[in-house]
matplotlib code that plots the C-alpha trace (Angstrom):
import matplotlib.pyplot as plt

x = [-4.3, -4.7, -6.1, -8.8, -8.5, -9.6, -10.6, -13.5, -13.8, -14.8, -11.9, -9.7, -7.0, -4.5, -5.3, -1.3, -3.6, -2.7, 1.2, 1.0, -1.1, 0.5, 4.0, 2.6, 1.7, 5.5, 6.7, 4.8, 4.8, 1.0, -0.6, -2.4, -4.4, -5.7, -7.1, -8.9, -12.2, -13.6, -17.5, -20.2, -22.3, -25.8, -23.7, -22.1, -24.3, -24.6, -20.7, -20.1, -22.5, -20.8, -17.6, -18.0, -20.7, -17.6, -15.1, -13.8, -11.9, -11.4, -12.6, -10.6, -13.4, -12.6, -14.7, -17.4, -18.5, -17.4, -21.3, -22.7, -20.5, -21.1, -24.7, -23.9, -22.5, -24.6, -22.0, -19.3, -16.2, -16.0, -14.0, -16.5, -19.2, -17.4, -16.2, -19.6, -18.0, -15.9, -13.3, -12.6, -15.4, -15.0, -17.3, -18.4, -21.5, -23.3, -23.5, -20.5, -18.3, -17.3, -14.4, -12.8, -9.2, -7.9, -7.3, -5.4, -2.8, -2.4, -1.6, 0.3, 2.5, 2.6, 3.8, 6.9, 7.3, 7.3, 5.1, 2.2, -0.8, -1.6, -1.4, -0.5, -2.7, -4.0, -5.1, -6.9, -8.3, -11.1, -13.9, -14.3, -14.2, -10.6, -10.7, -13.5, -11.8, -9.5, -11.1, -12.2, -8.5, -7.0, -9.5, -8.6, -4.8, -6.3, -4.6, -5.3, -7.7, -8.6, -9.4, -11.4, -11.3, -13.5, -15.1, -18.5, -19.9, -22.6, -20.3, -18.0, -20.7, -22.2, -18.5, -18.0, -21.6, -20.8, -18.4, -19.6, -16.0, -12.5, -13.0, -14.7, -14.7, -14.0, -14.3, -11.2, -11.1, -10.4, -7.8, -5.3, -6.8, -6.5, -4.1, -1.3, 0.1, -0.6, 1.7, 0.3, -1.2, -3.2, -4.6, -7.2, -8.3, -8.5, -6.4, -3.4, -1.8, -3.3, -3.0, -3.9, -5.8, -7.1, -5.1, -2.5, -0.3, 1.8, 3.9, 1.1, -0.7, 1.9, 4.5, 8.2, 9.2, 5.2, 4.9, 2.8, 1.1, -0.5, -3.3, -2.3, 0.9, 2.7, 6.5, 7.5, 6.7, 2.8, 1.6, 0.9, 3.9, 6.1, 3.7, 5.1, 8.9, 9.2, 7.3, 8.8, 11.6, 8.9, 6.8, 5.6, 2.8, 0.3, 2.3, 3.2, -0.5, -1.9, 0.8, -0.2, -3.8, -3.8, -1.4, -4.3, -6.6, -4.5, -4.5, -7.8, -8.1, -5.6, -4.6, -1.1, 0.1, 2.9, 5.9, 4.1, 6.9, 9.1, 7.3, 8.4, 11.7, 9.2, 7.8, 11.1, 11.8, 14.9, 14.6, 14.6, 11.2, 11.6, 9.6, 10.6]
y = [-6.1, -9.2, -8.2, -10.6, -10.2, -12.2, -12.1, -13.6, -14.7, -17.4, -18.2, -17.7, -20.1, -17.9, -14.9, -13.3, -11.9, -13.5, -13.3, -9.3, -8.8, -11.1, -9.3, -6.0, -7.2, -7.9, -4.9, -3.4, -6.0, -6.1, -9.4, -10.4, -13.5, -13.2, -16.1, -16.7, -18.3, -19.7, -18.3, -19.0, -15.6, -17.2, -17.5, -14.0, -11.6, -14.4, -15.1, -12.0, -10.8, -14.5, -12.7, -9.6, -11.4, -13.4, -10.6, -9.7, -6.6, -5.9, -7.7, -7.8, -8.7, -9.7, -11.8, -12.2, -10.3, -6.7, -5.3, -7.4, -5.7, -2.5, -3.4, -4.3, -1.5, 1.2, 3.9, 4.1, 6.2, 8.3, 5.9, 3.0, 5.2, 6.2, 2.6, 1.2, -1.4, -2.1, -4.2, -3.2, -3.9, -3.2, -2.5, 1.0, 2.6, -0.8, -0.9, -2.0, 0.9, -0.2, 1.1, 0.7, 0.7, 0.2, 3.0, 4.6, 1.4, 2.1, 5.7, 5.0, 2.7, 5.3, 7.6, 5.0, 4.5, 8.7, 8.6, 11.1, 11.1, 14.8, 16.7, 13.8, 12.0, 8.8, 5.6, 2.9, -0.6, -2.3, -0.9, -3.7, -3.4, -3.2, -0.4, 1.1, 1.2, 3.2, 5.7, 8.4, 8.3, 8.8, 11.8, 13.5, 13.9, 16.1, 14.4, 16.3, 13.8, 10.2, 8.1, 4.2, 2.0, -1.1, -3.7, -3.4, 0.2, -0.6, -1.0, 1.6, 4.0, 3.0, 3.7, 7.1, 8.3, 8.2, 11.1, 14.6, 15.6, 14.7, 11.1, 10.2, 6.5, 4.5, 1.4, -0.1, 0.3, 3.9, 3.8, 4.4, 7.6, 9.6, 12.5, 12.7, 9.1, 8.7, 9.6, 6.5, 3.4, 1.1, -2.2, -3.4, -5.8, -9.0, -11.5, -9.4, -12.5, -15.7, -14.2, -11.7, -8.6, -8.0, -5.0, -4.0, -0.8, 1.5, 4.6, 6.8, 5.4, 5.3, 8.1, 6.8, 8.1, 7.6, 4.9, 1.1, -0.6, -3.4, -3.7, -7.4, -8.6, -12.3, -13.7, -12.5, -9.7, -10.3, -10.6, -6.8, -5.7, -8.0, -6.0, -2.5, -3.4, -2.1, 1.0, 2.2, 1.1, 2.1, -1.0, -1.9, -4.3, -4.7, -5.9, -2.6, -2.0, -5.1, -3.9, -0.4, -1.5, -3.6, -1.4, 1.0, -1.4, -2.1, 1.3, 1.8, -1.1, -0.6, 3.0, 2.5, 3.1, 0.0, 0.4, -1.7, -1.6, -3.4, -6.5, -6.3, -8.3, -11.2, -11.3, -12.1, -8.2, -5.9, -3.8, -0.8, -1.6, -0.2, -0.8, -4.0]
z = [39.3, 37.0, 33.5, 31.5, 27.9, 24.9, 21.0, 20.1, 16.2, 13.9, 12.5, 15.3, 15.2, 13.1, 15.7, 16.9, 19.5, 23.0, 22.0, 21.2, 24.6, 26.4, 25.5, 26.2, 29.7, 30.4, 28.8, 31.1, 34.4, 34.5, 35.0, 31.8, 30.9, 27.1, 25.4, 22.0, 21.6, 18.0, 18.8, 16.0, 14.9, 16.6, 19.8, 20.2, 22.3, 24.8, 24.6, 25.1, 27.9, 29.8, 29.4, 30.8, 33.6, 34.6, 34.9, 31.8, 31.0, 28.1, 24.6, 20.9, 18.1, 14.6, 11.6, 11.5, 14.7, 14.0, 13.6, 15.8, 18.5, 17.0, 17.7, 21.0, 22.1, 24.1, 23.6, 20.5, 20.0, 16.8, 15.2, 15.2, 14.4, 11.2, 10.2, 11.2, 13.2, 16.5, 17.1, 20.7, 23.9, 26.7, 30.1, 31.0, 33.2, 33.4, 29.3, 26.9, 25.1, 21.3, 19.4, 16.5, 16.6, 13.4, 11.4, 14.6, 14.7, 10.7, 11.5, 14.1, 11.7, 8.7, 11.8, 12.3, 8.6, 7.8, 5.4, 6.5, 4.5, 5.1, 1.5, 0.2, -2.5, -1.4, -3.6, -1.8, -3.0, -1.7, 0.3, 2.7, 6.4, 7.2, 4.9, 6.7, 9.8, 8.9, 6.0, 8.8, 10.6, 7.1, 6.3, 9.8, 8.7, 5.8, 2.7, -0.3, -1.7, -1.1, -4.0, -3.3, -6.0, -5.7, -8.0, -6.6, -7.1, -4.6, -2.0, -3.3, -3.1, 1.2, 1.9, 0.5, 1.5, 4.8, 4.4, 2.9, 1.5, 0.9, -0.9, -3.7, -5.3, -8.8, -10.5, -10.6, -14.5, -14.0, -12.0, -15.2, -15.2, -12.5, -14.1, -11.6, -10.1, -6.0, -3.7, -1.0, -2.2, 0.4, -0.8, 1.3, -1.3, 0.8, -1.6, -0.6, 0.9, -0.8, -5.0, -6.9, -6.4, -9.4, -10.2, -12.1, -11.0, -12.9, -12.9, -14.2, -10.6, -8.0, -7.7, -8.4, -4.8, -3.8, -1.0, -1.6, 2.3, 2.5, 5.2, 5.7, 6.0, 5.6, 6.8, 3.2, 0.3, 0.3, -3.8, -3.9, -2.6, -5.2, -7.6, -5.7, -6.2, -9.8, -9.0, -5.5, -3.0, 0.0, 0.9, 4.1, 4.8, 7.7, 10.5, 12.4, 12.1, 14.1, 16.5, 16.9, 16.7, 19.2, 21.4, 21.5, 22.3, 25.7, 26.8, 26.3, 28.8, 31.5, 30.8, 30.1, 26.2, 25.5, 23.0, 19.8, 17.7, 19.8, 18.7, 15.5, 16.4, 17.4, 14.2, 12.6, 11.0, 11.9, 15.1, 13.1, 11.7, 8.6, 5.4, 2.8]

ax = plt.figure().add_subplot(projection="3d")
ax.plot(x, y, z, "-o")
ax.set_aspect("equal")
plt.show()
């Protein structure tokens, strides 16, 4: 059987996307065609439907299109339903079936790393969509207590609504005072490769044997995690994530789970996958 993926987006140039899939497919010996396609928000739906019309198996969604497929979608996993967005289409019973696979592929990669959130303590900056993605996951591992910190107390506030337990959310000026320093930081704060983030951490907010992750990730130490060295030798950043992420996207497609971490060699990092 011959496979027809893509990833839709606007930007898309930067996208790994087709390489990952692509690799997967040979892993694997399945025949896989995936390309990416720059598609403006007023043409989506209609790019879409053309897709699928013409064949298509299995679609990979990123910015700005993540709601607009969650809108599209006549039946959602529990996943997208949580993060209020899909980054995963695919056909099913004459409708399309959105989900979200992001906060499984950062699992997944905590998984490789060994650092499990459950009772753990868990800081988290930002409360934009990649953090959505991944907030319910997080939650269903049962860490002691999740902690958002976000400039914008509006958006702060949508995010942690959703969820009757379990996380509760700050301004970022409080994060010096939390009591007992984190055992897990995630930034999700989306300057993470280009500057700054805006914060400052410290001992009394990261534990000294605590572990620092960075949604995103970059060929070198992205700004946060230079900020992480002084604080903890654990320090991984997004890459094992897109990997796992998308990894779970092809199954859900063909039905066969690939080996994501493989990849990781391809990328330029040591076999071994481990952290920075």
């Amino acid at each position: 059987m011959k496979y027809q993926f893509a990833v839709f987006g606007d930007p898309i140039g930067h996208s790994k996307s087709p390489d990952i899939h692509r690799r997967f497919g040979e892993q694997l010996s399945l025949s896989v065609t995936y390309n990416k396609v720059n598609v403006k928000e007023r043409d989506f739906e209609s790019e879409v439907a053309r897709f699928f019309t013409d064949g298509g198996d299995g679609l990979s969604v990123t910015v700005p299109h993540k709601w607009a497929a969650f809108q599209m979608a006549s039946s959602l996993s529990d996943e997208a339903l949580l993060a209020g967005a899909c980054n995963t289409l695919m056909p099913l019973n004459g409708g399309l079936y959105g989900h979200n696979t992001d906060g499984l592929g950062l699992l997944d990669d905590l998984e490789r790393l060994g650092w499990s959130p459950t009772d753990q303590r868990v800081l988290i900056l930002g409360a934009g969509g990649a953090v959505a993605g991944c907030l319910g996951p997080l939650l269903a591992t049962n860490p002691s207590e999740i902690v958002i910190a976000n400039r914008s107390i509006d958006k702060l506030e949508s995010l942690v609504g959703r969820y009757e337990r379990g996380v509760r959310g700050i301004p970022l000026s409080e994060l010096d005072s939390q009591g007992a320093p984190f055992d897990l930081v995630l930034n999700g704060i989306s300057a993470g490769l280009s500057g700054s983030t805006g914060v400052e951490l410290t001992d009394r907010i990261v534990n000294a044997d605590g572990a620092c992750y960075d949604l995103v990730y970059g060929v070198d130490d992205t700004p946060f995690l230079k900020m992480c060295c002084s604080l903890t030798d654990q320090r991984a950043d997004g890459l094992g994530m897109l990997l796992a992420q998308a990894a779970r996207q092809f199954e859900l497609w063909t039905g066969i789970y690939p080996e994501p971490f493989e990849q990781l060699v391809d990328f330029g990092r040591a076999p071994d996958g481990g952290a920075f």
